[in-house]
C-alpha positions in Angstrom: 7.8 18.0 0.8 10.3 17.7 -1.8 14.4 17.6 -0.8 15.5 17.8 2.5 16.7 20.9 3.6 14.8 23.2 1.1 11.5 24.1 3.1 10.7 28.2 2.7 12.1 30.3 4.9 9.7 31.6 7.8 9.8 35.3 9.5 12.4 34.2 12.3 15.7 34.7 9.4 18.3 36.1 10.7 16.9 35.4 14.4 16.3 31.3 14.3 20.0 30.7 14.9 20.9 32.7 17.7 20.1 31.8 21.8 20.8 33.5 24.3 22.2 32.3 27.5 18.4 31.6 29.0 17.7 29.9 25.8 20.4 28.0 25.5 19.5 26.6 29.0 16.2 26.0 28.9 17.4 24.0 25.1 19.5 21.8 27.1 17.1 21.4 29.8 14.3 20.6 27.7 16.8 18.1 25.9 17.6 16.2 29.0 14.4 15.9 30.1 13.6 13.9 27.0 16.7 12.2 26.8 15.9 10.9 30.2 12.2 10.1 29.5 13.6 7.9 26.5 16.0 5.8 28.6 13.5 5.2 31.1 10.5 4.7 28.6 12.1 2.6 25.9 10.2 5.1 23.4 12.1 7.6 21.0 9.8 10.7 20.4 11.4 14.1 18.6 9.5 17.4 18.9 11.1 18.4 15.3 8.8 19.9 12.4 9.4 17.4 10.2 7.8 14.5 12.5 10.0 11.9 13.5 7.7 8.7 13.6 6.6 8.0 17.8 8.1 5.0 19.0 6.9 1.9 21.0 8.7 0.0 23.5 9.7 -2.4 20.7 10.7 0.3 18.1 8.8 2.3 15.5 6.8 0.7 13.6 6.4 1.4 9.7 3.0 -0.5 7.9 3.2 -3.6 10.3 7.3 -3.7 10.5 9.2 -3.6 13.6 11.8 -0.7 13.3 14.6 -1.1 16.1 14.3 2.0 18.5 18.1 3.2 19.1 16.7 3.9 23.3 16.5 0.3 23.7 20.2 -0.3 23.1 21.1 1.9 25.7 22.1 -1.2 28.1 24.5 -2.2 26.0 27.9 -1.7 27.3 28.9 0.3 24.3 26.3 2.9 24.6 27.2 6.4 25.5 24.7 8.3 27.9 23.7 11.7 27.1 24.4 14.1 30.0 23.0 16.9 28.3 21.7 18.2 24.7 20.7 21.6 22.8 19.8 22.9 19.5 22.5 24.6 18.2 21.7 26.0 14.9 18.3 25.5 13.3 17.2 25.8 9.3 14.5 24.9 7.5 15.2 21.3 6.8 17.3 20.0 9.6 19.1 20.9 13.0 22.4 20.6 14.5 22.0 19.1 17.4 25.1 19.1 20.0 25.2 17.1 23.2 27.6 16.4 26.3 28.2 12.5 26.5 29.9 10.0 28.6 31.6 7.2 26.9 31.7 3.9 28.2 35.1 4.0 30.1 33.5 6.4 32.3 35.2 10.1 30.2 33.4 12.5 29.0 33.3 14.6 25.8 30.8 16.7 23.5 29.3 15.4 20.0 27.5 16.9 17.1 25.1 15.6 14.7 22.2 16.4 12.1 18.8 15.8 13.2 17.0 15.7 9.8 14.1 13.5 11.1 12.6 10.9 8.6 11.6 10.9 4.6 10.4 8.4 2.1 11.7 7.3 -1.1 9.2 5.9 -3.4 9.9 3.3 -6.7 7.0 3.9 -8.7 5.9 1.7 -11.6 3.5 2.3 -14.4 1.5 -1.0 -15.9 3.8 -1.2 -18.4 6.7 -2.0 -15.7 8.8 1.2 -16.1 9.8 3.8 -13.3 9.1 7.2 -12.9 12.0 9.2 -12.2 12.6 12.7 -11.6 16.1 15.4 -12.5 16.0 18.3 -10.1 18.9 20.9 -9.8 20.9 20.2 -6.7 22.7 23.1 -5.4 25.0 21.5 -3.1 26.9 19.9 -5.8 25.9 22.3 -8.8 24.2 19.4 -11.1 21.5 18.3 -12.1 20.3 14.9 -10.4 18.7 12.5 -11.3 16.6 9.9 -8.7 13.6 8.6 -7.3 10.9 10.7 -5.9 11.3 11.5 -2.1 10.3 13.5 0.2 10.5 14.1 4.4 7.8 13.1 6.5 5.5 15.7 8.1 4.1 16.5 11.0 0.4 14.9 10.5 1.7 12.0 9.0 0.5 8.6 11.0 3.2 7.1 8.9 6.0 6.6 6.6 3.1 5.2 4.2 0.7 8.4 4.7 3.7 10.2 3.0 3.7 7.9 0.0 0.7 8.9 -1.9 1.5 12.8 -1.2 5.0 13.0 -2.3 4.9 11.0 -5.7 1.6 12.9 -6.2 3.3 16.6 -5.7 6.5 15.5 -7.3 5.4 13.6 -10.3 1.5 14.4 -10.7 1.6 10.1 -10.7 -0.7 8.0 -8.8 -0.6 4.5 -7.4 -2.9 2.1 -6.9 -1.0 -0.2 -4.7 1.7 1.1 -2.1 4.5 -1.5 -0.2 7.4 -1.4 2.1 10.6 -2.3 0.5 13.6 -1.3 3.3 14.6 1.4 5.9 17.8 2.6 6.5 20.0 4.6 8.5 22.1 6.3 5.5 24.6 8.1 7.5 24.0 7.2 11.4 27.4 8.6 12.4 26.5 11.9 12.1 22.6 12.2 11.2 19.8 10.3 11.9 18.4 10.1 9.0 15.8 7.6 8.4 14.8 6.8 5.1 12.3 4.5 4.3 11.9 3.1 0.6 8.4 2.1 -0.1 7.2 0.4 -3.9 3.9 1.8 -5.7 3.1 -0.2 -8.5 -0.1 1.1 -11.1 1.4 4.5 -11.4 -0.8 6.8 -13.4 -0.2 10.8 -14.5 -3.6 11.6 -13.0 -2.8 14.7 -11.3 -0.7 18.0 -11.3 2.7 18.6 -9.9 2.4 20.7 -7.1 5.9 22.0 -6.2 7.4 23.9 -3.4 8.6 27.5 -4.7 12.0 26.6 -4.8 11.7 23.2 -6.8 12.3 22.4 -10.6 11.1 19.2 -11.6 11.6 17.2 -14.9 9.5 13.4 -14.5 10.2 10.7 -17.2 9.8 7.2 -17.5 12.5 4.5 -17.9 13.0 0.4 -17.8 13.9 -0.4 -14.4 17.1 -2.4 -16.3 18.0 0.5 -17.5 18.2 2.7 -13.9 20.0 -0.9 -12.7 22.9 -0.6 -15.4 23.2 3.1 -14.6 24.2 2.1 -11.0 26.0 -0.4 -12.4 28.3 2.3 -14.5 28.4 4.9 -12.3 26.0 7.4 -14.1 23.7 7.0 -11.7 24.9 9.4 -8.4 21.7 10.0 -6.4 23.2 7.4 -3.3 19.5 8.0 -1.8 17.4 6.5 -4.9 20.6 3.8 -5.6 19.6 2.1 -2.1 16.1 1.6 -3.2 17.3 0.5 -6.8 19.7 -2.0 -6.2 17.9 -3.2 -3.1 14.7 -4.3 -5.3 17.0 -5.5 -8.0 18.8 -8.0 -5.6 15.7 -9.1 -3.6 12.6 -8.3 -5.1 13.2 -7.7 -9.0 
């Protein structure tokens, strides 16, 4: 639950990252064999712990919508076909992924990326029409943040929705009455493939107690959704993630 990337550490440290030549192959193998399976299929399935939603052979689909599954635009005459793919380093939170590709003139060449798998980011409003929001540390840019609750998807979740009611309850100790699908997005599909999908709960309560991973520090607080707006607005606001699902209600649902 909680930020990507920030899951506890398991007994493999100082082993997880390193293959040998055996590994490596049967990686690479294991990689083609589902890279293959996809093209011929049309369905995009991902064996990694954070559980990337199953697809269908008309995309994934999130509480009744239609998500477009990237395998299906492999006829395109831009697509690249994957030759061959490994694991090559491995955290809690996300992989690096790197594969062998042939680009559409026929060469060939090698490309990285993160697979983080997919999360949810949740606008939650009390009765009274505020938000709760949350500040958290974040290491990565040495500040403190301030956003929307979120949180990755896990491996017994049906669906991005299942997620929902677990995330704002662990984060905030909030609880909905009411959940909706407000947008997915593909925040950075150049080099991850990220999914995250923004979801609205409206009837938010403080019915339960936070229950936070060992390395998470949570503040929650409420605040007029013109307010969060504004702070976009002014550049105060930094959290790119939670900004998506602000502006995005504010411009088509608000």
């Amino acid at each position: 639950m909680g930020q990507l990337g920030t899951e506890p550490p398991d007994d493999r440290t100082g082993q997880q990252n390193e293959c040998t030549g055996d590994e490596r192959a049967g990686n690479r193998e294991h990689e083609q064999e589902r890279a293959e399976h996809e093209h011929e299929s049309g369905c995009f399935h991902s064996d990694h712990s954070f559980g990337r939603v199953t697809g269908t052979p008309y995309g994934r689909t999130v509480t009744g919508l239609a998500v477009p599954n990237p395998a299906l635009d492999m006829s395109d005459d831009l697509a690249w076909e994957t030759l061959a793919a490994e694991t090559a380093y491995a955290c809690p939170g996300f992989d690096v992924v790197h594969e062998d590709v042939r680009l559409p003139d026929g060469s060939e060449t090698d490309f990285d990326f993160l697979r983080e798998g997919d999360s949810v980011v949740i606008l939650p409003f009390t009765d009274d029409g505020d938000v709760v929001v949350i500040e958290e540390w974040r290491q990565a840019v040495h500040r403190l943040n301030r956003g929307l609750p979120a949180g990755s998807m896990e491996g017994h979740d049906d669906e991005p929705a299942a997620a929902v009611d677990r995330e704002l309850r662990e984060e905030t100790g909030y609880e909905a009455d009411s959940v909706s699908h407000l947008y997915t997005a593909e925040p950075a599909n150049g080099y991850a493939d990220s999914v995250f999908h923004y979801f609205v709960a409206e009837g938010c309560e403080p019915s339960a107690e936070q229950d936070l991973d060992f390395n998470e520090s949570i503040r929650v607080e409420t605040t007029a959704f013109e307010e969060l707006v504004e702070s976009v607005r002014s550049g105060d606001f930094r959290d790119g993630r939670s900004a998506v699902g602000i502006m995005y209600y504010a411009l088509f649902e608000g």
